[in-house]
C-alpha positions in Angstrom: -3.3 8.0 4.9 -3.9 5.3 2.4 -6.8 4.0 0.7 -8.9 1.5 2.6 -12.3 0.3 3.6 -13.5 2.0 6.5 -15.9 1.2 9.3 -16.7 1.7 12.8 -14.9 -1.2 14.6 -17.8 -3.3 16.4 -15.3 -5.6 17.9 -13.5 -3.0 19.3 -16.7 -0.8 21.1 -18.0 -4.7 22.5 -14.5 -5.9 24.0 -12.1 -3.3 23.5 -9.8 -6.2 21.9 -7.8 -4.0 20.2 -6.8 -2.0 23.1 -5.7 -5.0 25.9 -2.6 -5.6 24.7 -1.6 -2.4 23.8 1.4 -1.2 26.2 0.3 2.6 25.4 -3.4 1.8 27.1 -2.0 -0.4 30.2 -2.8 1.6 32.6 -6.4 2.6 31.2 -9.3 0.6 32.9 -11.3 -1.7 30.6 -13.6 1.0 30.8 -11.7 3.6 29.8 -10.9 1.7 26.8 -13.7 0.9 25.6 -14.6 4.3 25.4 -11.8 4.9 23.2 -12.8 2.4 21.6 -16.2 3.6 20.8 -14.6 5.8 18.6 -12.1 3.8 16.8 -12.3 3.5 13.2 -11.4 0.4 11.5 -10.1 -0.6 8.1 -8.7 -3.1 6.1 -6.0 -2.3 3.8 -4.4 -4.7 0.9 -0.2 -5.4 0.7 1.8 -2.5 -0.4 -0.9 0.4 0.5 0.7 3.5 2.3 -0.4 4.4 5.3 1.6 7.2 6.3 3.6 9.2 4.1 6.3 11.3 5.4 5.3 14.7 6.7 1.5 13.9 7.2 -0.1 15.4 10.9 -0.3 12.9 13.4 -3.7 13.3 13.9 -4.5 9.7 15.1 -3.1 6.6 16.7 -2.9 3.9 15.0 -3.3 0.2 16.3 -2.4 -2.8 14.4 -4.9 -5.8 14.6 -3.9 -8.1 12.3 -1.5 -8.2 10.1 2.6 -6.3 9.8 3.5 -3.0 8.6 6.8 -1.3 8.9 8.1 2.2 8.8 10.7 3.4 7.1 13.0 6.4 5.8 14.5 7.1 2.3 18.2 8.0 2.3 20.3 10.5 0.4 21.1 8.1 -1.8 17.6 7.1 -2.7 18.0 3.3 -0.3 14.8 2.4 1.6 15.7 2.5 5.3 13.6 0.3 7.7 12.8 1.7 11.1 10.7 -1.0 12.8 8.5 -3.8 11.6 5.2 -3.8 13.7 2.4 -6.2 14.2 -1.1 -7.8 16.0 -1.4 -5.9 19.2 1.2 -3.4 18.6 0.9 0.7 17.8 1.9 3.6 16.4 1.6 6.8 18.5 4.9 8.2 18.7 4.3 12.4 18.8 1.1 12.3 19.6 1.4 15.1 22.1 3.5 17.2 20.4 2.1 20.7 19.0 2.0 20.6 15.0 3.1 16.9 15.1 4.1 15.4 11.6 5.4 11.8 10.7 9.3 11.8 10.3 8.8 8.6 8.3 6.2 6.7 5.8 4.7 3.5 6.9 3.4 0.5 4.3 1.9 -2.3 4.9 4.0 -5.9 4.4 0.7 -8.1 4.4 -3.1 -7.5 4.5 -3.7 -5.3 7.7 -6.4 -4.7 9.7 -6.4 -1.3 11.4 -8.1 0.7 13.8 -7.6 4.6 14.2 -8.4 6.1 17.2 -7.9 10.1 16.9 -5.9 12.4 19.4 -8.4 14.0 20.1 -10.5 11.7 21.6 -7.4 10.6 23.4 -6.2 13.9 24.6 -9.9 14.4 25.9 -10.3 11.6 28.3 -6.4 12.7 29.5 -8.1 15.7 30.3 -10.4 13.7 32.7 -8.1 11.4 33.8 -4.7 13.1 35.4 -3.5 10.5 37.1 -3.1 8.9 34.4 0.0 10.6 33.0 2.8 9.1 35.4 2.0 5.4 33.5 2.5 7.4 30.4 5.7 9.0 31.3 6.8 5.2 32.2 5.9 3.8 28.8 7.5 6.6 26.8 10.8 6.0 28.5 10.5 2.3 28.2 10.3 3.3 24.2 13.2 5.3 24.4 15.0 2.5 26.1 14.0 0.2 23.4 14.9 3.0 20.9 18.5 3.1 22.3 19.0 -0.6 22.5 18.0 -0.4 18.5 20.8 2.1 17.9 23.7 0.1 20.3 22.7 -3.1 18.1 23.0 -1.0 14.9 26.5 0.2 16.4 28.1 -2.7 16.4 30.8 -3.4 13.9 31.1 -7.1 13.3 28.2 -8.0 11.3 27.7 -11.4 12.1 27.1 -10.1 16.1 24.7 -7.2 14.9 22.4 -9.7 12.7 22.6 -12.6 15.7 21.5 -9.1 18.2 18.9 -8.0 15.7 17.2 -12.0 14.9 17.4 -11.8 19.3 15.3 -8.5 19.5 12.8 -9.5 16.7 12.3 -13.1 18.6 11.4 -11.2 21.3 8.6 -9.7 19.7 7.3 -12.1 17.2 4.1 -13.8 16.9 3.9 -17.6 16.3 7.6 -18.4 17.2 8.8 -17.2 13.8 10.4 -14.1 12.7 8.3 -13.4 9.4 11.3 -10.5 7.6 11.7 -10.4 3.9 15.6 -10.3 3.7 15.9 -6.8 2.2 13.7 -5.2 5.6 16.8 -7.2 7.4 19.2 -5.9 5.9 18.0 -2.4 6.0 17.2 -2.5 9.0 20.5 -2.9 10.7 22.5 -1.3 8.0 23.8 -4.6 5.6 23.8 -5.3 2.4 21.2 -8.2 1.3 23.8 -10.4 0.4 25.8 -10.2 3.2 22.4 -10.9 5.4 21.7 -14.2 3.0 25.5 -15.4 3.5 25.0 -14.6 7.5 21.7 -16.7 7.7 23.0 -19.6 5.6 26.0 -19.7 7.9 23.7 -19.4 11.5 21.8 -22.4 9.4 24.6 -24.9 9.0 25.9 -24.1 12.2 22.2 -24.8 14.0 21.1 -21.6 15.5 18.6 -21.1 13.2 16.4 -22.5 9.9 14.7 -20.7 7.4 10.8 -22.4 7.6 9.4 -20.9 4.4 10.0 -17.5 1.9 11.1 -14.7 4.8 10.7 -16.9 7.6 12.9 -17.6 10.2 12.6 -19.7 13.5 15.8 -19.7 16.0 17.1 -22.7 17.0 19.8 -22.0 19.8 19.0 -18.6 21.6 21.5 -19.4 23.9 24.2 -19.3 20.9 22.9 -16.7 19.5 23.3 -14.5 22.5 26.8 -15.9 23.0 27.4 -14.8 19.4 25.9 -11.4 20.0 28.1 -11.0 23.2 25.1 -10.1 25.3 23.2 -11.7 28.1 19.8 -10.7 28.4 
């Protein structure tokens, strides 16, 4: 884990804020939450600090409150892969319940990011106390699977001009503000482009209308409805 002030997150143990808009703690009671809560650590962390580095124990989940990180891979041929951009409300906890659980990738932040930690321990405690709890989880991990299967269809698809309009239509989706904030080279890695061929894409989705670029990596879509008749889907 990377360098950061720590503390114990006051916010957090008062209101639980950090945990009502997480889909992993749905179907925990406000209660319930605040006690995990009560044990959340929180820290602040400048642009460019590493989190995670590939190979470290998952030994905590980790919640975003402010701010964007992303996770990514290295390939064989030394070329930063991104896996997913995440931010305000959103978490990492993937293999949290598995024995001997490692990180299969390295996370950084993209801005100044406000964290809180909450360990598996804590969380594997009140699981303990709480059974009937598990169904909800078993719904939420297959709703990330989904979501991880929609990633790799969109990644699938050949013409790149129809995998950028699916990807900008995925990030939308999730994005804070009504603006996708992506630095062009996180685009392009993550759907498997070249930079240039992302910057030729956008300026053409510009002077066609479905989109305009509203500062330095941001983007605000225009026609959805073009898009998705571009990306040859219909959700």
């Amino acid at each position: 884990m990377g360098a950061g002030g720590s503390s114990t997150c006051k916010q957090c143990i008062h209101k639980g804020d950090c945990l009502a808009g997480v889909r992993l703690f749905s179907g925990f009671s406000e209660e319930e939450r605040r006690q995990f809560a009560a044990g959340a650590v929180h820290s602040s962390y400048p642009q460019g600090s590493l989190l995670v580095r590939r190979g470290d124990p998952i030994d905590s989940i980790l919640i975003v409150r402010s701010g964007r990180i992303k996770t990514l891979r290295i390939d064989q041929d030394g070329e930063e892969v991104v896996l997913d951009v995440l931010h305000d409300g959103q978490a990492i906890w993937h293999g949290i319940f598995l024995d001997d659980a490692v990180y299969h990738y390295s996370v950084v932040c993209l801005t100044t990011v406000e964290l809180c930690r909450i360990r598996r321990t804590d969380f594997e405690a009140l699981l303990s106390k709480h059974p009937e709890l598990l169904p909800g989880l078993l719904r939420i991990v297959s709703a990330e699977l989904d979501d991880a299967e929609e990633k790799l269809v969109a990644i699938s698809i050949r013409d790149p001009r129809r995998r950028l309009a699916e990807f900008l239509l995925r990030r939308d989706e999730r994005c804070l503000g009504g603006e996708i904030h992506l630095k062009l080279n996180d685009i392009a890695s993550s759907i498997g482009l070249r930079p240039e061929t992302v910057s030729r894409i956008i300026s053409e989705f510009e002077k066609q209308g479905l989109l305009r670029r509203t500062g330095r990596g941001r983007l605000e879509l225009l026609d959805r409805e073009g898009l998705r008749a571009l990306a040859g889907t219909s959700w």
